[in-house]
N, C-alpha and C positions, 0 to 999 in steps of 0.2 A: 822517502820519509824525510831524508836532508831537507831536499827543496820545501817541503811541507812547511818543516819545523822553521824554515828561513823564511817565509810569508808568514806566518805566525805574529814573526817578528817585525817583520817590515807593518802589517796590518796595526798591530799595538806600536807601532813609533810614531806611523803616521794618524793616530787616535780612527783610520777607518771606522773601527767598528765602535764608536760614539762621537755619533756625526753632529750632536748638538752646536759644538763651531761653527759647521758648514751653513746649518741651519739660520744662525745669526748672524752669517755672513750672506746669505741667499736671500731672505726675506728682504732688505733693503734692497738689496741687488736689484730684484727682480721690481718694486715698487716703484724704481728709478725706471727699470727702461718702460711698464705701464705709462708711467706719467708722462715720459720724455714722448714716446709716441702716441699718448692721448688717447689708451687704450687697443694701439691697434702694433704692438710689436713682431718684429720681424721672427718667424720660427728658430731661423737660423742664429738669431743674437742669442734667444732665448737659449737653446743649447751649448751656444759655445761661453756666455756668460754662470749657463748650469755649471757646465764642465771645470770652465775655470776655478770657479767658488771651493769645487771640490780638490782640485788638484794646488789653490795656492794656501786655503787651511790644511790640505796636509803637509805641506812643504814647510809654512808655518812651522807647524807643529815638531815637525823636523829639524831645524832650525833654532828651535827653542828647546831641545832635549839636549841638543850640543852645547848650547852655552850655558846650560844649568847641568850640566853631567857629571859635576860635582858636586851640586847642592843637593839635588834631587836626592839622593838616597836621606837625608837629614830629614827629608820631609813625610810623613806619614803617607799623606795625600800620591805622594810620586813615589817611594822607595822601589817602585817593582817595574820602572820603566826600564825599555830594554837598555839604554845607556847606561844606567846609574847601575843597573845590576851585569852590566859589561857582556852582554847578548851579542853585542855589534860595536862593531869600533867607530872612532870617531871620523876617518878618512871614509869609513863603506858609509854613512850618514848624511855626511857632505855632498857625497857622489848621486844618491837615492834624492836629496835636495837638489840639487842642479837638474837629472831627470825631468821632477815634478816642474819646475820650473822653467825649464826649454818647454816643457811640451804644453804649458798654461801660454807661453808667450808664441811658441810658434801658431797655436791657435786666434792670439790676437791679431798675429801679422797676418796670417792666412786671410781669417774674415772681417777685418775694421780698417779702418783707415788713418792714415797716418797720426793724429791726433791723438787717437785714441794707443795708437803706441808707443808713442812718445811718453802719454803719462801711465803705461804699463811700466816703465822705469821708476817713475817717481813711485809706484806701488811697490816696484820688487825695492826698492831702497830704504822703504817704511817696514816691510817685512822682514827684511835684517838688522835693522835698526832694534824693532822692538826689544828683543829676547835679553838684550843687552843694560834696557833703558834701569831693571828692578837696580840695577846696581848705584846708578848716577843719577835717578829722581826721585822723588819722595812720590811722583804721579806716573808711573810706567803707563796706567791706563789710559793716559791723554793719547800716548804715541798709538799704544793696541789700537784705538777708538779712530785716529787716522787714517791706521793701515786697515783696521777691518770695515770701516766705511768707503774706503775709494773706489769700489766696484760702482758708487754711487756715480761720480763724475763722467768714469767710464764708458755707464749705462747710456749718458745723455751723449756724450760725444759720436759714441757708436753710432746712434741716433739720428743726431742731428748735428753732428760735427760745431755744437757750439756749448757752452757752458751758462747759459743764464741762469740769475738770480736763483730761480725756482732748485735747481740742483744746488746750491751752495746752503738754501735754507735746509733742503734735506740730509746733505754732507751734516751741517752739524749736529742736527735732531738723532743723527746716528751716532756721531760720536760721542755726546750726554749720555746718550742710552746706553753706549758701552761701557762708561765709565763708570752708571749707576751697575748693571749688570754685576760691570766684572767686580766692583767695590763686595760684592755680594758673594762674588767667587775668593775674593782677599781674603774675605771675612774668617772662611774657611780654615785656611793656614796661618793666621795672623800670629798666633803664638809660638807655630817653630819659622816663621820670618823672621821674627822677632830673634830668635834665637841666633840666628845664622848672618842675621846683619840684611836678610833680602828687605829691601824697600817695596810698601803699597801703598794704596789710595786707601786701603783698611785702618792700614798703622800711621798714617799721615793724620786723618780724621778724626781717630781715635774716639771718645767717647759721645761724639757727633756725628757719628758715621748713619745711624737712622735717617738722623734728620737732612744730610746734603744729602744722601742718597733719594729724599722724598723731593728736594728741591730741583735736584737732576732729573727725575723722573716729570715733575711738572712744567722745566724749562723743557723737555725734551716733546711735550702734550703742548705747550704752546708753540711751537717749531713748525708741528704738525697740521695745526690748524691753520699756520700761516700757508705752509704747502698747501694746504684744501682750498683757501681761497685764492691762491696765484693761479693754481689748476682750472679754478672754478668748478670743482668737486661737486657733490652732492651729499645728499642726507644721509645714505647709504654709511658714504665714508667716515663721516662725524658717528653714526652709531655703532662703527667700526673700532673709531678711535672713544667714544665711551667704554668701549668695551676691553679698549687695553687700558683705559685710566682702572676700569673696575680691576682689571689684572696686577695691575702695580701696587692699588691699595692688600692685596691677597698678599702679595709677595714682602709689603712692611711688617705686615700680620706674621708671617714666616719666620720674619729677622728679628722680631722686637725681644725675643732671649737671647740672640746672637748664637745659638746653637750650632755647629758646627753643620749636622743634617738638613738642619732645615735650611741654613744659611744659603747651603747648595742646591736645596730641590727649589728655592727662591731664583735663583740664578737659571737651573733648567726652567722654568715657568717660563722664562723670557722667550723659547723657540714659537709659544703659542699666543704671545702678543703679537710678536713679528709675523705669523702665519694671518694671527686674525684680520690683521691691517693691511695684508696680501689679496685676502678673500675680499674682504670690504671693497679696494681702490677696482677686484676686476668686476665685482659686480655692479660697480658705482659708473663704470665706463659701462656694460652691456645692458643696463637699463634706460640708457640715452636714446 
């Protein structure tokens, strides 16, 4: 029953059992290594790129309960994390972190090549970075929006051991979109951040937070279409990407009371633009 009750914990530290992160971190992922190989990717990247997504949003996640392990109980939204309610201490957290992260990296080393692990550094440096940023920027979600895009880079290097234009258009289409996203997840806790001195792109924005979040969302659709035409995409993809523009307008419809519920099921909404623009790019490649 011990060991039980201690996966319990480890499972709600590393948010396992609500994978929507992973999700928003795997749809680009995965778009990337379609594009980079022009619909014909390797199984094996595919798995170990799977793998990773999941093993460095939990680590993430990990990471970001330690350096909020004293705010978190102030906040509605977190008070019942295992940190903030002292389940697990801050050194077994650390340690459960480094785990997750040897074995995200020993897997790059194992299947990619040098390049590609090289900038597995520059990623684990953005994921520690993050947790820290609410403190010292009025924009944390620019850093998230780095670090949860670089699988992008990645994808291509794994690849094709080069980084052209095409990956960097997509790098930032994802980082926009995290920042529209997560403004949405700010949204949520804006008045006990507020409280507690945490800095957002919610509380930064303030009573314009709608409307950059619409202009992110469409800088992030123009991004996208430029990717289509670097690919030399097809129609498929554009009625893919119609079809997350139709998503994003759903999700201002969501936000426009700023309601705390809706603010968040606006935020989950994102796992299934990301999917749909998954679906799109592979059946845009298997119609060729």
């Amino acid at each position: 029953m011990r060991l039980l009750s201690r996966l319990k914990i480890y499972v709600a530290l590393t948010r396992f059992d609500k994978p929507i992160g992973s999700y928003l971190l795997l749809w680009p992922t995965l778009w990337a290594l379609w594009i980079a190989s022009e619909g014909n990717p390797d199984l094996s990247l595919i798995i170990v790129f799977t793998l990773g997504v999941f093993l460095t949003r939990s680590a993430g996640c990990v990471i970001n309960d330690v350096a909020d392990r004293k705010i978190d109980g102030k906040v509605k939204r977190t008070a019942n994390r295992p940190l903030a309610r002292g389940l697990i201490s801050s050194t077994e957290a650390l340690l459960l972190f480094t785990l997750l992260m040897s074995c995200a990296f020993v897997l790059v080393l194992l299947t990619t090549n040098s390049m590609t692990v090289y900038l597995s550094f520059i990623a684990l440096g953005l994921a520690l970075l993050y947790p820290f940023m609410k403190r010292y920027t009025q924009l944390p979600q620019l850093v998230l929006g780095a670090a949860f895009a670089f699988g992008i880079p990645m994808a291509f290097t794994a690849t094709t051991e080069q980084l052209p234009m095409i990956a960097w258009q997509l790098y930032a289409a994802k980082i926009l979109w995290t920042i529209a996203y997560d403004t949405m997840y700010a949204m949520v806790d804006r008045d006990d951040d507020l409280k507690i001195g945490v800095k957002s792109s919610a509380i930064l924005f303030g009573a314009q937070d709608k409307l950059i979040n619409a202009i992110l969302q469409l800088l992030t659709l123009a991004l996208l279409i430029s990717v289509g035409l670097s690919a030399n995409l097809g129609s498929i993809y554009y009625i893919g990407l119609l079809g997350m523009a139709g998503l994003f307008v759903y999700q201002q419809y969501l936000i426009k009371d700023r309601e705390r519920d809706l603010c968040f099921k606006a935020f989950l909404n994102n796992h299934y633009a990301g999917l749909l623009m998954f679906v799109a790019i592979v059946l845009d490649y298997l119609s060729r």
